[in-house]
C-alpha positions in Angstrom: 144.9 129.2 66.9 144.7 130.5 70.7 141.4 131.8 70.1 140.2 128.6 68.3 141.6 126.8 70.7 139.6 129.2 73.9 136.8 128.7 72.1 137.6 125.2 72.1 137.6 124.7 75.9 134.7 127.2 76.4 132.6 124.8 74.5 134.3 121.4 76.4 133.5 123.3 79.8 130.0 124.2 78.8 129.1 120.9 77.7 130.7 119.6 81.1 128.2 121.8 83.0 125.4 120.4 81.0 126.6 117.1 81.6 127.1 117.8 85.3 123.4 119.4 86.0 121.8 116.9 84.0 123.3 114.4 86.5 122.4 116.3 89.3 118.7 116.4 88.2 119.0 112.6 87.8 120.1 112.3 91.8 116.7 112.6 92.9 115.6 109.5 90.9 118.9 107.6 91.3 118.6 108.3 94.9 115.0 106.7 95.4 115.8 103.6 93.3 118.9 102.7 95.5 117.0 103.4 98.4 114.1 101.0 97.4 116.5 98.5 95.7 117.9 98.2 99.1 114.6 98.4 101.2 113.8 95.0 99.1 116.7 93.6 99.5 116.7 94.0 103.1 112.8 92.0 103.4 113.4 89.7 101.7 116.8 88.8 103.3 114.8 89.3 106.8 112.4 86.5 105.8 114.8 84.0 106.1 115.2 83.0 109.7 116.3 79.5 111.3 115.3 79.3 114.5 118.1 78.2 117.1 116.6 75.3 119.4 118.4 77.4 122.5 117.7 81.0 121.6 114.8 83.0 121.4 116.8 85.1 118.7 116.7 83.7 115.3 119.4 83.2 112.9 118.9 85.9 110.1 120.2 87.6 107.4 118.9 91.0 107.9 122.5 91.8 109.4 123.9 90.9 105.6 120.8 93.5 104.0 122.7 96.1 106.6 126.1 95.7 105.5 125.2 95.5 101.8 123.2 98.5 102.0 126.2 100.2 103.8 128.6 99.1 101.2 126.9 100.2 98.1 125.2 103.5 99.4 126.1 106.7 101.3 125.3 106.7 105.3 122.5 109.1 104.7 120.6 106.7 102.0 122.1 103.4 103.6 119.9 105.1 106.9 117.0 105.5 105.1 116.6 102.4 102.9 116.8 100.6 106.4 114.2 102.8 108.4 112.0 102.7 106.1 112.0 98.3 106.6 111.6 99.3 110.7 109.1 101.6 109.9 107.0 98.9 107.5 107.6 96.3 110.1 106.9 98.6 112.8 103.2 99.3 111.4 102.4 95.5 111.2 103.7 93.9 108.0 105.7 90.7 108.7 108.9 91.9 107.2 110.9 90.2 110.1 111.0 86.5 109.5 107.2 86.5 108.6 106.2 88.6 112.1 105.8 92.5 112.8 103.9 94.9 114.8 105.1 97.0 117.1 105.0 94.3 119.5 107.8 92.7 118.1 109.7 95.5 117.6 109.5 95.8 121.0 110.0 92.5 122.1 113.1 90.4 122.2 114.7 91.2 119.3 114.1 94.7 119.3 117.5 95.9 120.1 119.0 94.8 117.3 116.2 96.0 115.2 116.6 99.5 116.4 120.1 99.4 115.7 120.1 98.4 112.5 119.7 101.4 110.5 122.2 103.5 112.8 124.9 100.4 112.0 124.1 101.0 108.2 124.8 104.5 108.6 128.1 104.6 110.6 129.3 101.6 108.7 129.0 103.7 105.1 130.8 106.7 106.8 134.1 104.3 107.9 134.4 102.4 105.1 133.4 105.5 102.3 137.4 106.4 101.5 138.3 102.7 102.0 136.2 101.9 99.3 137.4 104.5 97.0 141.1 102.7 96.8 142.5 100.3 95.1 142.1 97.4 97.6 144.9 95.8 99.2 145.1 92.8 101.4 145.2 95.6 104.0 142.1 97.1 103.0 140.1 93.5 103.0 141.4 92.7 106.4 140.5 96.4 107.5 136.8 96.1 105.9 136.4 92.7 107.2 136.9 93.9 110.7 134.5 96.9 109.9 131.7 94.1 108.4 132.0 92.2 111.2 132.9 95.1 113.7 130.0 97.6 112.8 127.6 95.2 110.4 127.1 92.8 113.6 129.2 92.6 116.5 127.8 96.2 117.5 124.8 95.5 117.6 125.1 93.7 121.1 125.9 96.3 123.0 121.9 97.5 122.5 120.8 94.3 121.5 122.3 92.0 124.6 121.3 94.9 127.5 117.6 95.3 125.5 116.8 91.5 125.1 117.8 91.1 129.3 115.2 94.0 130.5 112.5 92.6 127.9 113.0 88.9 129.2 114.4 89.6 132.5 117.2 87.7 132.2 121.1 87.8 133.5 123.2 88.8 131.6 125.2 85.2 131.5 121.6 84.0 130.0 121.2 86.9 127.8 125.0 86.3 126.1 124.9 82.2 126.1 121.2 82.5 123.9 121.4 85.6 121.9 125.3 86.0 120.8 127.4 83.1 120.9 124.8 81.2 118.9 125.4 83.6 115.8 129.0 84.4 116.2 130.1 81.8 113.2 126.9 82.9 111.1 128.2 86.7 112.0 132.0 86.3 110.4 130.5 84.4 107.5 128.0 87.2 106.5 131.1 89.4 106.9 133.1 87.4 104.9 130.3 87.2 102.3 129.9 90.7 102.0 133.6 90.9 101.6 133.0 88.3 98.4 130.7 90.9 97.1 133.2 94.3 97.9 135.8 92.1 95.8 134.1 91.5 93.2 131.7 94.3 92.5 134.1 97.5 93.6 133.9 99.2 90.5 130.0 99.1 90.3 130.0 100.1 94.2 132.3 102.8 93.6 130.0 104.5 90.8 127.0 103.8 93.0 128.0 105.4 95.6 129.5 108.7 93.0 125.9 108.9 91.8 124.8 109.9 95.3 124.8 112.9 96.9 126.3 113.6 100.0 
């Protein structure tokens, strides 16, 4: 019976190898269809812009594409699925609210465009053992803050300073026309992409498993 039963797990841990590398070869693949899953997703949430009467910065969702991507894959592909928009955009297709060129990355908004798929990346590093847990009112409050924190807030401190030496203005102007404007819009993609951790945790959790480091 213990050699049966050797046998036994020999064969279990076998198949578990099998099981394991044909996973592993699967990565690859798995790997570029989140990526481009969340390149789209990022586009086409960039296209839709409202233009604020007082601020030369328009109201946009990319911020949500850069959270989202953060949430549901690991800070090296949550990078990449975002560079690859800047680098699209960058070459001249209107992947911004229907504009690009390396004109416009440069130009008023470009601060926020650089930082976009650095946020991504240092947002799925915090929040990757958060995530993993079972959530808490704790948790929420702590990811909320992160969302907010990392997906948006952040970006002002390259965005404001980049949008004043483009436009040369002070930095009273630079705050009054490109932040306050999208503070409410900012907590409500935040609190959106909260929404989405809440209900789609267990599907984020075996995304982000099917990635490698």
């Amino acid at each position: 019976m213990k050699h049966e039963s050797t046998i036994a797990e020999h064969q279990l841990d076998t198949q578990n190898r099998i099981v394991n590398h044909t996973d592993l070869r699967k990565n690859p693949i798995r790997m570029l269809v989140y990526i481009s899953l969340f390149s789209a997703l990022f586009i086409v949430l960039g296209l839709i812009q409202i233009k604020l009467t007082a601020s030369a910065v328009p109201f946009s969702l990319q911020t949500l594409g850069v959270t989202l991507a953060a949430i549901f894959l690991r800070p090296k592909q949550a990078f990449i699925s975002v560079f690859i928009c800047i680098i699209i955009g960058t070459i001249g297709l209107p992947i911004f609210g229907g504009k690009g060129g390396i004109g416009h990355v440069l130009g008023p908004t470009g601060g926020f465009i650089v930082y976009f798929a650095f946020g991504a990346c240092l947002l799925s590093y915090i929040i990757h053992n958060t995530l993993q847990k079972k959530l808490t009112i704790k948790h929420y409050v702590l990811l909320f803050i992160c969302y907010y924190g990392i997906g948006a807030f952040a970006s002002y401190f390259i965005g404001i300073p980049w949008f004043m030496i483009v436009t040369s203005s002070s930095l009273e102007k630079a705050i009054s026309v490109a932040f306050y404007p999208f503070i409410i819009g900012d907590l409500l993609k935040a609190l959106l992409a909260l929404f989405v951790t809440a209900s789609l945790q267990k599907y984020i959790v075996k995304t982000r498993q099917g990635l490698p480091l």
